[in-house]
DRENFI-190698 format. One record per residue (C-alpha): residue in three letters; x, y, z; residue number from 0. Coordinates in nm, 4 decimals. Layout:
REM DRENFI-190698
@residu->ALA, east->X, north->Y, up->Z, num->NUM
...
//
This chain:
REM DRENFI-190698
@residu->UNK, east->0.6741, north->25.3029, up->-1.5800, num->0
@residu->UNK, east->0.9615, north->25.0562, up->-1.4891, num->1
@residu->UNK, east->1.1050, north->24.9143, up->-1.1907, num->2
@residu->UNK, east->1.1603, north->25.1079, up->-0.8965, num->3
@residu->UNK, east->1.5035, north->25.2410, up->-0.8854, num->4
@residu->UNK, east->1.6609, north->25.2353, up->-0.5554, num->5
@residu->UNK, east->1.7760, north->25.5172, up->-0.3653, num->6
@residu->UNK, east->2.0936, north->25.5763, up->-0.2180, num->7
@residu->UNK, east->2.1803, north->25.8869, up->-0.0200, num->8
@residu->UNK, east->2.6153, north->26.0300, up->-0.0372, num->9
@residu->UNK, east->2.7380, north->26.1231, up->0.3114, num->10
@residu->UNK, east->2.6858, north->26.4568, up->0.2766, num->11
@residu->UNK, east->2.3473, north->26.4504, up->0.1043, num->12
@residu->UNK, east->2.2243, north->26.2396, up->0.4145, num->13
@residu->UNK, east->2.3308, north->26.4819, up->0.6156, num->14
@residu->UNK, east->2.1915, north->26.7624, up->0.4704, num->15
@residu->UNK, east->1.8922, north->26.5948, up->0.4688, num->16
@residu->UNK, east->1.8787, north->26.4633, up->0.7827, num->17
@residu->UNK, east->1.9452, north->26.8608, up->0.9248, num->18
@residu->UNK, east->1.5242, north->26.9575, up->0.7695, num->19
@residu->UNK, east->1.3029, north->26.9947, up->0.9777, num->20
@residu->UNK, east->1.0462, north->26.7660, up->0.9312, num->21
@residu->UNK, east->0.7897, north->26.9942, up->0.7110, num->22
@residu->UNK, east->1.0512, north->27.0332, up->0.4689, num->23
@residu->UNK, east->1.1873, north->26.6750, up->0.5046, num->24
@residu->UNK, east->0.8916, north->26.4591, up->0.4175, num->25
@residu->UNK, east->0.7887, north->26.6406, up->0.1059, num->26
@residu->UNK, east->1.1511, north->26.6526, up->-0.0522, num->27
@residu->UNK, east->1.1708, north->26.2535, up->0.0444, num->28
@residu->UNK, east->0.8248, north->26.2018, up->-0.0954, num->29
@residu->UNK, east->0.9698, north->26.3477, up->-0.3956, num->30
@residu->UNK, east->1.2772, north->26.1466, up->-0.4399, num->31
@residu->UNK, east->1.0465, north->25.8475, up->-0.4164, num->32
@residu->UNK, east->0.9027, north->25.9861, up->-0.7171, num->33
@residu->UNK, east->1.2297, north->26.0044, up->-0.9216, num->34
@residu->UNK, east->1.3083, north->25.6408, up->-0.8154, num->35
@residu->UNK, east->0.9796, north->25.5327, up->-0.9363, num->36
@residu->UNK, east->1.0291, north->25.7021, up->-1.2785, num->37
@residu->UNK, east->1.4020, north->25.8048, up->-1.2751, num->38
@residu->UNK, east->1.4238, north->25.8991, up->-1.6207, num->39
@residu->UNK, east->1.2360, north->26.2488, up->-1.5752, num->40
@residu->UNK, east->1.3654, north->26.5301, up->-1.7381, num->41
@residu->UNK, east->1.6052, north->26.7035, up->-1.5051, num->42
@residu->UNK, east->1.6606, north->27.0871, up->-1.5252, num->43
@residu->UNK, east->2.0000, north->27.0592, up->-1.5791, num->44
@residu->UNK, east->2.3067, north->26.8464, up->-1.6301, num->45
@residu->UNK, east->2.6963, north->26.8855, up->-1.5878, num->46
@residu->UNK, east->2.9993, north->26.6293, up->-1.6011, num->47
@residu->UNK, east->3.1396, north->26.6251, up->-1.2689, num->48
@residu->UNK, east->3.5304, north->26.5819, up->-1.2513, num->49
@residu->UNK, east->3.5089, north->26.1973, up->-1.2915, num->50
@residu->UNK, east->3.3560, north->26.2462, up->-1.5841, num->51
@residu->UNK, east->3.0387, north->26.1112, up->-1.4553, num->52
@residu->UNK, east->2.7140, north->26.2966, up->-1.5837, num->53
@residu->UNK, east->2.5251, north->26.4638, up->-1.2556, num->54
@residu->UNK, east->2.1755, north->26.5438, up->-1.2925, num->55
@residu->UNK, east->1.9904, north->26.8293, up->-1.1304, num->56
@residu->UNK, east->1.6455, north->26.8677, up->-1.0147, num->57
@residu->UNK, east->1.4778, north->27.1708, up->-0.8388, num->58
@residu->UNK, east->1.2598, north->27.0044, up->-0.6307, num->59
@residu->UNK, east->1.0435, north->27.2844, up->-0.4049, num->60
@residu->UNK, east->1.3274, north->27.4411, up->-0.2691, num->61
@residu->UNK, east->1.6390, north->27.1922, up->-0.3216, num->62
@residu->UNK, east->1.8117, north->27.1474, up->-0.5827, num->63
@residu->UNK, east->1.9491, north->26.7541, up->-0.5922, num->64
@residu->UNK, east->2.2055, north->26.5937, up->-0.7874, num->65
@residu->UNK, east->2.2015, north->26.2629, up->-0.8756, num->66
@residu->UNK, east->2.3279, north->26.0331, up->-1.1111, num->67
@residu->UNK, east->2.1506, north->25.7333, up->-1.2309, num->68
@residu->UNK, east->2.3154, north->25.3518, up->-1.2145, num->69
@residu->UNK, east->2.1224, north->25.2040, up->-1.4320, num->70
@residu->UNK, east->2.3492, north->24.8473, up->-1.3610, num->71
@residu->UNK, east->2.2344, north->24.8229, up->-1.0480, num->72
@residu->UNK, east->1.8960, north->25.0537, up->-1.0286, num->73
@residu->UNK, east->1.9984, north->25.3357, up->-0.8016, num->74
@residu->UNK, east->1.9274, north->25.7074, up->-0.8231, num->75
@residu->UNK, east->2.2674, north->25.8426, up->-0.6418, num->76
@residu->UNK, east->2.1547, north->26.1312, up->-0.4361, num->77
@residu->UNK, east->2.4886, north->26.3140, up->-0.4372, num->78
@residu->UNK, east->2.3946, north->26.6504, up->-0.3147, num->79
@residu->UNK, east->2.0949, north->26.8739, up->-0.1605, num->80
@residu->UNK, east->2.1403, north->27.2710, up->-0.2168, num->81
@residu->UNK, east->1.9035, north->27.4631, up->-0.0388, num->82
@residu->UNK, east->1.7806, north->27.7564, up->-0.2521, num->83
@residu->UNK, east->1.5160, north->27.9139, up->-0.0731, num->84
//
């Protein structure tokens, strides 16, 4: 494994994190700890957003995150949480 990627949370990720309740909070950020540990798992899916930028996605219990890795820097870029349940 290499070096622990950093992550970093967009506004509206943050929030939509920040609104779980705390059963459903702790798992999903134990999780993303996970993907910052080793951020090159295979995601489930990936599109190019509109800048061009390649967004991951991840079902992760019931939430699927996009992110996009900066490798330059080390960060996993949370950009959004989708609850699927």
């Amino acid at each position: 494994m290499g070096s622990r990627y950093s992550l970093i949370f967009s506004e509206s990720a943050a929030t939509t994190q920040g609104d779980l309740p705390k059963e459903r909070c702790l798992p999903l950020l134990y999780d993303l700890r996970h993907l910052a540990e080793d951020p090159f798992i295979r995601s489930d899916y990936t599109m190019t957003n509109p800048d061009e930028r390649l967004v991951n996605y991840l079902l992760i219990e019931d939430m699927v995150v996009g992110y996009f890795l900066d490798h330059a820097v080390g960060q996993v870029r949370i950009l959004d949480l989708t609850d699927v349940s």
